[in-house]
N, C-alpha and C positions, 0 to 999 in steps of 0.2 A: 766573091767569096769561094774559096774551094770546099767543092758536096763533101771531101775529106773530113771536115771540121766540122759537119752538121752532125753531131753521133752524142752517144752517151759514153762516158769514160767509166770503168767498171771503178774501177782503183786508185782516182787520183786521190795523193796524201794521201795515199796508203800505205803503211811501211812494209817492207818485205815481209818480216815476222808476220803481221797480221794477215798477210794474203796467203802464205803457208798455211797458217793456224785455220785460216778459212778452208781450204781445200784438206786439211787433216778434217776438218769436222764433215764437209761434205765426201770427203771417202767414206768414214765413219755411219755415215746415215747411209752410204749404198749400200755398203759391208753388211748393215742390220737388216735393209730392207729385202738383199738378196739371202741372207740365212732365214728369215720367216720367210721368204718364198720357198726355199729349199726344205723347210721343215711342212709348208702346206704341201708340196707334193709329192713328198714323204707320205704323209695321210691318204693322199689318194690314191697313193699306190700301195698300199694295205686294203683295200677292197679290189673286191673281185673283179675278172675282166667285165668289159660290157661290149656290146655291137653295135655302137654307138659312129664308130669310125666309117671311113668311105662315105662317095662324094665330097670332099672336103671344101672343094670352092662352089659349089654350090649352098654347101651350110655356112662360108665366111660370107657370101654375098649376100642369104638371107638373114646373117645377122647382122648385119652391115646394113641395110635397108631396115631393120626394125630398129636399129637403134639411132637412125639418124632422121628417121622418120618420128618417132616415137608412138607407134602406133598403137605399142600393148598398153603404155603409160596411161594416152589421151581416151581410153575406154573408158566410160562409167566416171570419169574424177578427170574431167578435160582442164580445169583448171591446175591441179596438181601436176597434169601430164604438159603443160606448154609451160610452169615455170621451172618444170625441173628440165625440160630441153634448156632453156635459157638458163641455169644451171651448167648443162653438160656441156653448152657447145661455149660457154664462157670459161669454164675450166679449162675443156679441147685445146681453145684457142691461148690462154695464157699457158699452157702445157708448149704448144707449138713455139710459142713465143719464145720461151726461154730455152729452150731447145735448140733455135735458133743461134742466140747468141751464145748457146755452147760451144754450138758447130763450129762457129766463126774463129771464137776467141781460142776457146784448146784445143779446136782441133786443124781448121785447114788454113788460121794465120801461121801459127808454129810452123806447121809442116809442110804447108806448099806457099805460103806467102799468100792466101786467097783472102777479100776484105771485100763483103758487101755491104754493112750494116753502116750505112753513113747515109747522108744522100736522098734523096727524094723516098728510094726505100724503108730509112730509117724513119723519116716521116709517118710514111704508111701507117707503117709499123707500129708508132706510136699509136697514132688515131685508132687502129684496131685494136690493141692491148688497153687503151682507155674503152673503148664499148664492150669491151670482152667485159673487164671487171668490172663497168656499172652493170651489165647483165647479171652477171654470180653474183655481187652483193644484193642485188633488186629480189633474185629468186631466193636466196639464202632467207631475206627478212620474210618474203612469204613465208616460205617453209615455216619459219621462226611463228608467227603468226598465227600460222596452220595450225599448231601445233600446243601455243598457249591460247587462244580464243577461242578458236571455232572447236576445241575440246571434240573432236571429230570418236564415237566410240571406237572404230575400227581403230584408232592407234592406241588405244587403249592394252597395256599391256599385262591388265588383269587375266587371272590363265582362270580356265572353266574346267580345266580338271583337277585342280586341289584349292584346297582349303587353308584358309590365315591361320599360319604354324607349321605348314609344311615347309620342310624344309627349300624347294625352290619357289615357293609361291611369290617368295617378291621379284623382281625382275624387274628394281627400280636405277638395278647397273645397265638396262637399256635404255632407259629413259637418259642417263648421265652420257650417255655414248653418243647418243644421237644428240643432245646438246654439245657436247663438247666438239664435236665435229662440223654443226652449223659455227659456232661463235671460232672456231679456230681457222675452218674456210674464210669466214667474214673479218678477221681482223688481218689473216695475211692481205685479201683485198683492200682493205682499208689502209694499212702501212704499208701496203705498195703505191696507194694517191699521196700518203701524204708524204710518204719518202720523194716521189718525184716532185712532192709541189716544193719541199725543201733545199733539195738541189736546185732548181728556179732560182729560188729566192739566191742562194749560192751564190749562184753563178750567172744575177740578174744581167752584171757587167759586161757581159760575153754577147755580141750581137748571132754569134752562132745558135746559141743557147736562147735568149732572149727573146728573138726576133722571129722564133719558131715555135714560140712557147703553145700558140691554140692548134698546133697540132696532136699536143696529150691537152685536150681539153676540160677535165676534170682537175691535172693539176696545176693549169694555170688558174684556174680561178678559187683553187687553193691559196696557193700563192698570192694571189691579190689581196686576200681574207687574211691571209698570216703578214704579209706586208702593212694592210689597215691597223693590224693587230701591237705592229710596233715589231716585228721579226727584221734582224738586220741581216745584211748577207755574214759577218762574224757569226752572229746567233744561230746564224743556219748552218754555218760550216760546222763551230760546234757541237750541235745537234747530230748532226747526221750520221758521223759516225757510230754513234748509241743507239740511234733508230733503225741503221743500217745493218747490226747484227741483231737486232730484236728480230725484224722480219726476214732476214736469213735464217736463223736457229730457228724462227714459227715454220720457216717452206722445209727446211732441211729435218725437223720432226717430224712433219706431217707426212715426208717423203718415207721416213725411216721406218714409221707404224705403221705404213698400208696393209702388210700381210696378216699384222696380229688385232685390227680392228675393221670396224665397219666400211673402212676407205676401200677395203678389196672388193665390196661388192664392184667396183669400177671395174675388173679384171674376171670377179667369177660371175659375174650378171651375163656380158659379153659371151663367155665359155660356154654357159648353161643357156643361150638361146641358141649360139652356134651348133650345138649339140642334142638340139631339143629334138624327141620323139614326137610329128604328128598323128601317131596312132595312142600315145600312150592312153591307160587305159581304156580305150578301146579294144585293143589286142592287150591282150596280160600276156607274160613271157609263161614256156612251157617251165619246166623240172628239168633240168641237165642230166641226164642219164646219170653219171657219173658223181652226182651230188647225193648222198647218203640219206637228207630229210630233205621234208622241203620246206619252203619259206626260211623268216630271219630270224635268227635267236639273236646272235652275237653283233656286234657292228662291224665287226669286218666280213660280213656274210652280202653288206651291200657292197654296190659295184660301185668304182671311182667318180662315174657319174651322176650315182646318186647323193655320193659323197660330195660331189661338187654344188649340185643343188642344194644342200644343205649350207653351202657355203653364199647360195647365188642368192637368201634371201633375203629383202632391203626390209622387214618388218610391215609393209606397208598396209597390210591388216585386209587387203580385197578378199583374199581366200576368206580370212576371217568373216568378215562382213556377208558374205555369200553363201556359206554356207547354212543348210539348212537343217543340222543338228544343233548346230552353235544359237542359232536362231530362238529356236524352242528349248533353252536354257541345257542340253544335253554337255556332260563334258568330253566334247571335242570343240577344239579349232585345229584347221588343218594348220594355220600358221605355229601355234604353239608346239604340234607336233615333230614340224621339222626343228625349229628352234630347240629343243628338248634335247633332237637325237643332235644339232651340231654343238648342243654342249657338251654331249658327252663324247663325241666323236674328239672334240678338243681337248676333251682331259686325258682320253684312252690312246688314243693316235698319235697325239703329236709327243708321248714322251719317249724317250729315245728306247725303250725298249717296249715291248708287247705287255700290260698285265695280262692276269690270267685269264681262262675265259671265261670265270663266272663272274669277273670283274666287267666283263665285255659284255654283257648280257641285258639287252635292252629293254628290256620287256621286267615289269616289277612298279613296285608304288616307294622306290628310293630315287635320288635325288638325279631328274634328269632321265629317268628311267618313263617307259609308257603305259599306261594302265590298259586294262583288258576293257572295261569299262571305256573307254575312249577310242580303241580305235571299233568296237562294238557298234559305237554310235554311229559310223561311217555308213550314210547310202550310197556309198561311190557312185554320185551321180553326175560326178566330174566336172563341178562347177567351181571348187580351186583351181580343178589344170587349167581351166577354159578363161578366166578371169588372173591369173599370175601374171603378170608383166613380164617376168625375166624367166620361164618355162619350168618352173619348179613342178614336179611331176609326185602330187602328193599322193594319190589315190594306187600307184604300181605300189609303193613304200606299203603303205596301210595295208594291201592284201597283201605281200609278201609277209608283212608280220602276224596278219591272221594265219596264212597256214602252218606256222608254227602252232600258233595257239590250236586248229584245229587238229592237230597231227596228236596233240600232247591231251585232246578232250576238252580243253578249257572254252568253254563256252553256255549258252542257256542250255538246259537240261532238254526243251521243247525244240530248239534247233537243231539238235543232236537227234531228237528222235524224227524232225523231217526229216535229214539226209540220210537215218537209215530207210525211213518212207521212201522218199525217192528211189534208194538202191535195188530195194526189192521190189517195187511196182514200175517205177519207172515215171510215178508224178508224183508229184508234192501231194495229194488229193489221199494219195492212197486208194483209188480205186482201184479195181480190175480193169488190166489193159483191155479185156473184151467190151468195157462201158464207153471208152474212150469217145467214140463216132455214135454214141446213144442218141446222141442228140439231133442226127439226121432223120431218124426213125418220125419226127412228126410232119416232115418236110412232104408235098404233094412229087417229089419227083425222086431218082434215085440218082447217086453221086456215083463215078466211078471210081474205082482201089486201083490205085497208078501203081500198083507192086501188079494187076496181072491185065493192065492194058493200057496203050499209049496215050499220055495226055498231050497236053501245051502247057497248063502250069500244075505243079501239085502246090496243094495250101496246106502249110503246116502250120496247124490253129495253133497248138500248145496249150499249158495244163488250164489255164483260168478260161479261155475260151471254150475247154472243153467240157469242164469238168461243172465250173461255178454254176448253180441255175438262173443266177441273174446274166451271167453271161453269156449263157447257151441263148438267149432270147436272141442278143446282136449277134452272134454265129449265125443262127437261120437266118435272122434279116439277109447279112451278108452272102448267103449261100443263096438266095434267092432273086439278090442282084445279080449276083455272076450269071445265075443261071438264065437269069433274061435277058443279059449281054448276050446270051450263046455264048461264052466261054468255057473253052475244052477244060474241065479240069477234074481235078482227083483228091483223094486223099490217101495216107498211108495207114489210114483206120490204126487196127492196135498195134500197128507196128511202131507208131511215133513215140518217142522216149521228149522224155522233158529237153530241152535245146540244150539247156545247162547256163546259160548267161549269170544267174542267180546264185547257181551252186560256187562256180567259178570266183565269183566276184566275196562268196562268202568265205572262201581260202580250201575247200575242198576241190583239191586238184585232182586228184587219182577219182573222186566219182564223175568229175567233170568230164574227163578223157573217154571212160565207158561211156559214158552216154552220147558224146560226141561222136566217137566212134560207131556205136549202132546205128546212131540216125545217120550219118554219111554213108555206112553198109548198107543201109536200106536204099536211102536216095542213088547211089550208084546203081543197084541194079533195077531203076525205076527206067523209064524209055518217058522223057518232056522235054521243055524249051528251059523253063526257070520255076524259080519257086516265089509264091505269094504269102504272106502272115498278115495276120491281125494284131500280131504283137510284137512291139520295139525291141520288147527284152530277146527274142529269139531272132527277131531281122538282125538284130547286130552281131550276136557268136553265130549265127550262119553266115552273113556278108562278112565279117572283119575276121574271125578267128579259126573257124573251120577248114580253111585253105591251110594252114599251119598242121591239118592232120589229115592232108591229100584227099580234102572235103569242097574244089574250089567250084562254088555255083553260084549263079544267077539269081539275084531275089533282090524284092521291090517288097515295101508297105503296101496298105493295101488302098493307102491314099494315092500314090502315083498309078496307083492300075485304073483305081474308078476314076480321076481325073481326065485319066487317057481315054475310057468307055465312054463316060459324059461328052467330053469336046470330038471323038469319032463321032459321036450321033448311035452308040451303040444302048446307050443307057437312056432313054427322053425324059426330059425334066417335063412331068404334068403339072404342076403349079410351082411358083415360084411362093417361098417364105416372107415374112419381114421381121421376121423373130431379132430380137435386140441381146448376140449373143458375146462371149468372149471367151476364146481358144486358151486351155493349156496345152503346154509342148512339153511332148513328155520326155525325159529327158534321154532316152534311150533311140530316141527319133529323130529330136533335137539337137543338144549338144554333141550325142555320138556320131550321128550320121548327117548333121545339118537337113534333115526334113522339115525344112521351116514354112515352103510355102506352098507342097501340096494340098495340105487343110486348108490354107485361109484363100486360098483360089477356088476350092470345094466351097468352101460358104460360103462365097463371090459368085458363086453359079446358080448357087441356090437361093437367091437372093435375100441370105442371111445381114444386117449391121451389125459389123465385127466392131466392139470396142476391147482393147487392146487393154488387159491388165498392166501394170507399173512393170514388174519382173514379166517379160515375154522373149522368146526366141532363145538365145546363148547365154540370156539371164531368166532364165525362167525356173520355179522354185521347184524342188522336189515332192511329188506326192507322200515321199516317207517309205514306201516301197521297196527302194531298189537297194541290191548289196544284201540283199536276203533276211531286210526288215521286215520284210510284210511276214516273216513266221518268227519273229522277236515280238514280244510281250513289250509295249509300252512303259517310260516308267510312270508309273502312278502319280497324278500328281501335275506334271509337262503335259501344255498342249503339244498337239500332233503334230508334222509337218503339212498334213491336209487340210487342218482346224484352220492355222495360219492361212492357208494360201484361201480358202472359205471367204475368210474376214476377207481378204486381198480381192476377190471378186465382191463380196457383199455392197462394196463402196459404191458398185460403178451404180447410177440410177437408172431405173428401172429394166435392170436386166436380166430375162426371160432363162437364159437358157446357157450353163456352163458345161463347154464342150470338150471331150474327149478322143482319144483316139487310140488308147490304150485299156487293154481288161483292167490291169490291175490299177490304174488311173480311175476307171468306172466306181471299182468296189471301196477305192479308199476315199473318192470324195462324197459317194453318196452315203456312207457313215458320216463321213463332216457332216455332211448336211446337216444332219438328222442332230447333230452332237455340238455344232456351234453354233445351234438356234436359229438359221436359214429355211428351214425344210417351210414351202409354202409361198416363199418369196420367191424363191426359182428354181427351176430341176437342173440335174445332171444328167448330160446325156450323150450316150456314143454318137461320133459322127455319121455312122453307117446309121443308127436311126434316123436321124436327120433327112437324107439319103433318101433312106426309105420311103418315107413321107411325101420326098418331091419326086419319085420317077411314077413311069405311069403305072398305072393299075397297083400305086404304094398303100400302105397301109398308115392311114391317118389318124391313128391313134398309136405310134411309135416315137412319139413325140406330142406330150399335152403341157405345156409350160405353165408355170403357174397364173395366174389371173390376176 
């Protein structure tokens, strides 16, 4: 038998007319699908530039390895994340497939006489294009599944910032999207088994055809089923040609809408990881000199890439489900948020002229607009960015559009009056800079002022370590450790200004920079090695953002310093613990800078038993704090985000002792405590007490656990 004659015939009995008519329809669907491509980037070239660009092949390989990996997917929801690989790469591959016989058929038989697709190839060929599609229809029915049973919240596409009767409160045209998109993937796989099993049947007479049938193994035993069935080869000839443009006009639609529905995530997901910022919020972008306000009023005030992100997301509700405003009933989800602005990016952008710009104006309680109330609710504590699959970078968006709001006043009356607090003292506290280092005064030894002699580290405590009286206790603990390390150190007494991490992240840019500024003018003319903190919030805009205003220094937590004391032999453990405890990671330690296993190797020395809340490390909940809530007024009514995570340790049994690492971690759970009926069952307590307790000549009542 010549390998010639082992192939698939695209067009036999086919009459000319209809194979024109077919290639009219198939130009027809490129023609659609390349003008809504043209029109999406269109829209993104209506925002702003961004510096997103350079190293290009290092950002296709890293997305090229996330998405073949599927590593962001299989996080937290592995079963979601392995059926929608078997999904992508069953797509992939029937994508490839027919691609294939493009190549062949219009392009290099016409023009060069070139013919692979017969032959032990076409074989292959077969056999993978049959595994391809039972994979995508297998994952498909998951999904399908997923999605009517297992009633999962996170897909739930009830919005928490409006109310039944608002005008976009239903958003049951996403629910119809993402069904129409499972059942219309699933039927083109399906009419492409039983299309092959019907040519079979066909063309059973044909020993080419016949004799090679369990190579598309799926539709030969179609075929056997439609043969039992009483299918004759007339019946199938018949047939085929009706079944043949069903599932042509199903591929060639589905091809033709990718830009204008959910299909594109296939192209902006790929984009928006290729592109993806691993600093995003952690470094927030400066002010462009040359930008007249700052933050986002209008929507084309965002940058193409974030306009892309808005395009890049699959719904899949993780932000949602992760976050911990959303959580304690507040209205935000970060996922609604982008979805909100890329509806209205699609009504405003993509029409062929600009409306106005108060038509542009994203911010407002009309339809697709974002309430002040919602992005209020944000602790950017960056557990969207950290948790998105496909690098939606929600937390830069939400401060950009605070500082509008703060530029224009719009915010609590009491947050307004800390950042004038801060301006003029220099701490959220509002004390006298001259109080700031008060708290050394009961210490048996004296510190040195590294502004007028050389240290090794200066420690920049910051406002709650300095100011709060419950926190001044672990300040001296810790200044007491160092000092029995023998560690050279200092501090910048009243020189030290608030770090700003908080102000920054609340949308006040301009008080952000003075303050940054002062403390990097102080630190320059200091003479040390690095710098030490007690607190996350300040380790991260000293390490990550203060280089950005020719501030670039050295600094560690204060967990990697006493780690490193401990295992030198500089710090000696006089008894060892067995306290029954479990770590929060705060998120400023944690997700920002990955300090994950300073502290639990600290407990591990101390001969602490760590049990490991449910949310730990890169999922670990928010105290409620960060983003400049801890000087936002609760709303009445909502538990806390500290209340929750309370409960979240309360479960573990009998556990002694919930530990921190952070001031403002300290003050917000041991109010839980006291507020979600725990107080008695177990304390709260800084790791430096901890510490405390176990080095030598420690003080054994710096930790008393409850009984």
């Amino acid at each position: 038998m010549d390998p010639r004659d082992i192939t698939r015939i695209l067009f036999e009995d086919f009459r000319p007319q209809t194979i024109y008519l077919f290639y009219a329809v198939g130009y027809a669907a490129i023609a659609v699908f390349l003008y809504g491509t043209y029109t999406q980037i269109r829209k993104y070239r209506r925002g702003k530039p961004d510096a997103a660009w350079g190293e290009l092949w290092a950002r296709f390989l890293d997305m090229a390895k996330t998405m073949f990996t599927h590593r962001t997917l299989k996080r937290r929801d592995p079963a979601a994340g392995r059926m929608h690989s078997v999904i992508f790469f069953g797509f992939v591959l029937l994508f490839i497939g027919t691609s294939t016989i493009t190549l062949e058929y219009d392009i290099l038989a016409p023009l060069l006489g070139v013919r692979f697709w017969y032959g032990d190839f076409y074989l292959l060929f077969s056999l993978v294009m049959d595994v391809a599609g039972v994979g995508l229809i297998v994952g498909l029915i998951y999904m399908m599944y997923r999605r009517k049973w297992l009633k999962l919240p996170k897909l739930n596409y009830a919005r928490p910032d409006r109310k039944p009767g608002d005008p976009d409160y239903d958003r049951t045209f996403y629910r119809r999207e993402d069904w129409a998109f499972l059942w219309t993937l699933i039927l083109i796989g399906v009419t492409g088994f039983v299309l092959e099993a019907v040519r079979l049947v066909w063309l059973a007479d044909r020993p080419a055809v016949w004799d090679f049938r369990w190579w598309s193994p799926v539709g030969a035993v179609l075929a056997h089923i439609m043969q039992v069935a009483g299918l004759t080869a007339e019946g199938a000839g018949a047939l085929r040609p009706a079944l043949w443009w069903f599932h042509g006009i199903l591929a060639l639609t589905f091809i033709a809408f990718i830009p204008f529905t959910k299909v594109k995530h296939i192209f902006t997901a790929a984009a928006s990881l290729m592109f993806r910022n691993p600093m995003a919020g952690r470094v927030l972008p400066r002010i462009p000199e040359e930008q007249e306000s700052a933050g986002f009023k209008t929507i084309t005030d965002f940058t193409w890439k974030q306009l892309l992100n808005l395009d890049a997301c699959t719904k899949c509700g993780r932000c949602h489900e992760a976050c911990p405003a959303n959580a304690i009933g507040a209205p935000l989800s970060p996922r609604d948020v982008i979805l909100s602005l890329r509806e209205f990016a699609n009504k405003t952008l993509n029409a062929s002229e600009l409306p106005s710009e108060a038509e542009l104006d994203v911010h407002g309680k009309g339809p697709d607009q974002i309430l002040q109330e919602t992005l209020w609710s944000c602790r950017t504590c960056l557990a969207c960015v950290e948790i998105c699959p496909v690098a939606v970078e929600h937390v830069p968006i939400i401060v950009q559009m605070r500082r509008k709001l703060v530029e224009e006043g719009e915010m609590e009356p009491i947050l307004q009056k800390t950042l004038q607090t801060i301006h003029k003292s220099g701490n959220s506290f509002g004390e006298s800079k001259r109080k700031r280092a008060a708290w050394t005064k009961a210490l048996p030894f004296q510190i040195k002022d590294a502004r007028k002699e050389p240290v090794d580290i200066v420690w920049f405590v910051g406002d709650y370590a300095s100011f709060d009286p419950r926190n001044q206790k672990v300040t001296q603990a810790f200044a007491r450790l160092m000092n029995k390390a023998g560690v050279d150190f200092g501090l910048l007494f009243e020189a030290e200004m608030n770090a700003g991490n908080d102000v920054r992240r609340v949308g006040e840019e301009g008080l952000y920079e003075v303050l940054a500024t002062s403390n990097i003018n102080t630190l320059k003319a200091c003479e040390f090695k690095s710098i030490v903190t007690t607190d996350p919030h300040s380790f991260n805009t000293i390490r990550n953002e203060y280089r950005h205003f020719d501030g670039d220094f050295e600094i560690q937590h204060y967990t990697t310093l006493v780690k490193k004391l401990i295992e030198d032999g500089r710090l000696k453990i006089k008894k060892k613990v067995n306290y029954r405890v479990t770590f929060h990671d705060p998120c400023h330690l944690g997700r920002y800078n990955k300090g994950y296993d300073a502290p639990r190797d600290i407990l591990n020395l101390l001969g602490c038993e760590l049990v490991e809340m449910a949310r730990n490390r890169d999922n670990s909940f928010c105290c409620g704090a960060g983003g400049g809530r801890i000087w936002i007024p609760d709303t009445p009514g909502l538990e806390k985000p500290s209340q929750n995570r309370m409960r979240e340790a309360g479960a573990i049994e009998g556990l002694q002792v919930f530990v921190v690492s952070c001031p403002k971690d300290l003050t917000m759970f041991e109010d839980a405590l006291k507020t979600s009926g725990f107080e008695g069952k177990f304390v709260v307590r800084e790791l430096i007490e901890l510490i405390n307790e176990c080095v030598e000549d420690g003080d054994p009542e710096a930790c008393a656990p409850a009984a």
